[in-house]
C-alpha positions in Angstrom: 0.0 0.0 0.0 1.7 3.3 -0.8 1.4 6.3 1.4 -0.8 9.5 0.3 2.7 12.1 0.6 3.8 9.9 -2.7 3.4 11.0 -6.0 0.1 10.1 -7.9 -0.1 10.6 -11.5 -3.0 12.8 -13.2 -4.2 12.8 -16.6 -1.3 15.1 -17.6 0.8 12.9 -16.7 2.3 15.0 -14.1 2.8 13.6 -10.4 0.6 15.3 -7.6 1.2 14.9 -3.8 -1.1 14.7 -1.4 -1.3 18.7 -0.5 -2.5 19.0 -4.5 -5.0 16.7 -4.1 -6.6 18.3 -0.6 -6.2 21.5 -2.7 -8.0 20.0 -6.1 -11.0 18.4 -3.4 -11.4 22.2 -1.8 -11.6 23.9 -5.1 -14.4 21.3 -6.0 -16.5 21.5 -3.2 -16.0 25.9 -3.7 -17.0 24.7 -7.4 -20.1 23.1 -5.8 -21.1 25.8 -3.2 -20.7 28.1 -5.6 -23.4 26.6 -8.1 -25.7 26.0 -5.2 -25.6 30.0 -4.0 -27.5 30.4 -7.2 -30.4 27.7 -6.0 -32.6 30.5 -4.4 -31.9 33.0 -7.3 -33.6 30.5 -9.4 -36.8 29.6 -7.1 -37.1 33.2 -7.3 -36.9 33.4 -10.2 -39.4 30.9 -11.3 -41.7 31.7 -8.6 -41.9 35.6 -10.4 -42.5 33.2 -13.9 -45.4 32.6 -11.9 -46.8 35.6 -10.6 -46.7 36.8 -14.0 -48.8 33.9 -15.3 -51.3 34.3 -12.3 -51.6 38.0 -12.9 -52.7 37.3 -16.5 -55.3 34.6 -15.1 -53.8 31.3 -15.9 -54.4 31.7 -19.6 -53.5 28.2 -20.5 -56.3 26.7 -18.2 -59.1 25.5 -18.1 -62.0 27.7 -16.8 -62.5 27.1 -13.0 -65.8 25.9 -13.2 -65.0 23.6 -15.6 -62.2 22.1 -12.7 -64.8 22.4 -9.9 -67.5 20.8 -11.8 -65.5 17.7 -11.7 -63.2 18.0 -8.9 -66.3 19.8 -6.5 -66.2 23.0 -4.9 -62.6 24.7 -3.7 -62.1 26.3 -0.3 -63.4 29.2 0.8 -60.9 31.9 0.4 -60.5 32.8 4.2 -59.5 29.3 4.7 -57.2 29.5 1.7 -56.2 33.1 3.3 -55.4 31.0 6.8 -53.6 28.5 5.4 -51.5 31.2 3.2 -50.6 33.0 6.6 -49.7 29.8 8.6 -47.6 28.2 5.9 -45.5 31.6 5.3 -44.8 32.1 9.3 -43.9 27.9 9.2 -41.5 28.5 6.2 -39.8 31.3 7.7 -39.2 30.2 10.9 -38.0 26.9 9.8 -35.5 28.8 7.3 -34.4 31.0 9.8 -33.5 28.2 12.0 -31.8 26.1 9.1 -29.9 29.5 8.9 -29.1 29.6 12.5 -28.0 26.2 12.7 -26.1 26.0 9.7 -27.7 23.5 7.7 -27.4 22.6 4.0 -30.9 21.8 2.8 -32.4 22.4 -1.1 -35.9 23.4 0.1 -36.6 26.2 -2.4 -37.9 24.8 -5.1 -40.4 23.0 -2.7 -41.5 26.6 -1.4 -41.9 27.7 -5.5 -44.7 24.7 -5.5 -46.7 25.1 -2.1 -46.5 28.4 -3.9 -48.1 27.8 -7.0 -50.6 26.0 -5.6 -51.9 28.9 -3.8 -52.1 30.9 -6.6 -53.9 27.7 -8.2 -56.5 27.3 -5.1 -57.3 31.1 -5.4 -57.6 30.5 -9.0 -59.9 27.7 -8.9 -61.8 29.2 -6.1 -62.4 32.3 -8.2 -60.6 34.7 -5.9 -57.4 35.2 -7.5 -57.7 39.3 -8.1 -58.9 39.8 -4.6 -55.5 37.5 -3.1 -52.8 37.7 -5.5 -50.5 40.4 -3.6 -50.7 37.9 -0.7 -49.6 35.4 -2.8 -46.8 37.1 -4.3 -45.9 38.9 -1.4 -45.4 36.0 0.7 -43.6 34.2 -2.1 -41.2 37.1 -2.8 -40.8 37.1 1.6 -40.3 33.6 1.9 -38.1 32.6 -1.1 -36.1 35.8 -0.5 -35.2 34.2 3.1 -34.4 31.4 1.8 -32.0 32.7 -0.8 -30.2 34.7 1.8 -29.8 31.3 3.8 -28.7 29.4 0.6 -26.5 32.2 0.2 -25.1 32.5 3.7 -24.5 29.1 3.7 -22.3 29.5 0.7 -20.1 32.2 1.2 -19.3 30.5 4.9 -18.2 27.2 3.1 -16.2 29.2 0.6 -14.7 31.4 3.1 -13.6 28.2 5.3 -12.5 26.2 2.0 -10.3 29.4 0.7 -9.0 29.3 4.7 -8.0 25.6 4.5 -6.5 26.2 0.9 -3.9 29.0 2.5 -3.4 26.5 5.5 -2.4 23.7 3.0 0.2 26.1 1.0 1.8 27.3 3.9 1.8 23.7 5.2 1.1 20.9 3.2 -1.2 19.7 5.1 -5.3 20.2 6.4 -5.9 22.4 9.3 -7.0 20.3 12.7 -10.7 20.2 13.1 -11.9 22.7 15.8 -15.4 22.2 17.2 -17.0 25.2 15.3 -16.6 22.5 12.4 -17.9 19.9 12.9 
C-alpha cells in the first residue's frame, strides 16, 4: 500500500502529492457551493415566472368551473387566506432556524410549489384578483429568506474552503478540526 505524501499521476501525466490533491478536493467543493448559492436566485426566479402567469389569469387553463365541476367545490378563500398566513410564518421560521443552525438543505424549489398552488386554489376558487398580492408577497418574503440562507450558507463554506486552501500552502497539510466545524 503506498502512502498518500507519494506522488500520484494525473491525466497530464504529471505527479501530484497529497497537498494538490486536498487542494483540487477544496476547489471542487468551492465549485459546488458556488453553483448551489445560485439555488434560491432561481426559485425566485421561477416563482416571479409565476406571478406573471397568475396576474394574467392562468391563460393556459381551463376555466374554473369547468375544474370544480369535476373536482367539487374549492375552499373558501378565508380558509385558503389561513392557510397562506400559517404556511408563510412555518416556512420562515424553519428557514431561519436552518440559517441559524447551519444547515445545507435544497428546500426552495419545494417553497416555488406550495406556492403555485396557492395561486392555483385562489384561481380555482375564483378569488385570485382579490389575493394575488398575498400570494406574491409572501412568495417574494419567503423565497427571498431562503436565498439569503442558501446564500449565507455559501459564502461560509467558501470562506472556510479558501482558509484551509492558505493553510495547505503554507503547510502541506489540512488544518486540525476545531469544534466550530464539525
Amino acid at each position: 500500500m503506498t502512502d498518500m505524501s507519494e506522488k500520484l499521476s494525473t491525466d497530464t501525466g504529471a505527479p501530484i502529492d497529497g497537498a494538490e490533491m486536498l487542494r483540487q478536493d477544496l476547489l471542487k467543493e468551492i465549485n459546488r457551493l458556488n453553483r448551489f448559492s445560485l439555488r434560491g436566485i432561481m426559485a425566485l426566479s421561477l416563482f416571479l415566472v409565476v406571478c406573471i402567469l397568475a396576474w394574467q389569469g392562468f391563460f393556459f387553463l381551463p376555466a374554473p368551473d369547468t375544474v370544480t365541476g369535476v373536482l367539487g367545490a374549492p375552499p373558501s378563500a378565508r380558509i385558503i387566506s389561513t392557510a397562506l398566513l400559517l404556511y408563510t410564518f412555518s416556512a420562515i421560521i424553519l428557514s431561519l432556524s436552518r440559517m441559524t443552525a447551519g444547515i445545507e438543505h435544497r428546500s426552495s424549489f419545494g417553497h416555488l410549489g406550495f406556492l403555485t398552488g396557492f395561486f392555483l386554489f385562489y384561481y380555482f376558487g375564483k378569488s385570485l384578483e382579490e389575493n394575488y398580492w398575498a400570494v406574491c408577497g409572501s412568495g417574494i418574503t419567503i423565497l427571498g429568506v431562503e436565498s439569503y440562507r442558501i446564500w449565507t450558507f455559501c459564502a461560509e463554506g467558501i470562506a472556510r474552503n479558501k482558509e484551509d486552501m492558505e493553510f495547505i500552502a503554507r503547510t502541506g497539510r489540512m488544518p486540525p478540526q476545531d469544534c466550530k466545524r464539525t
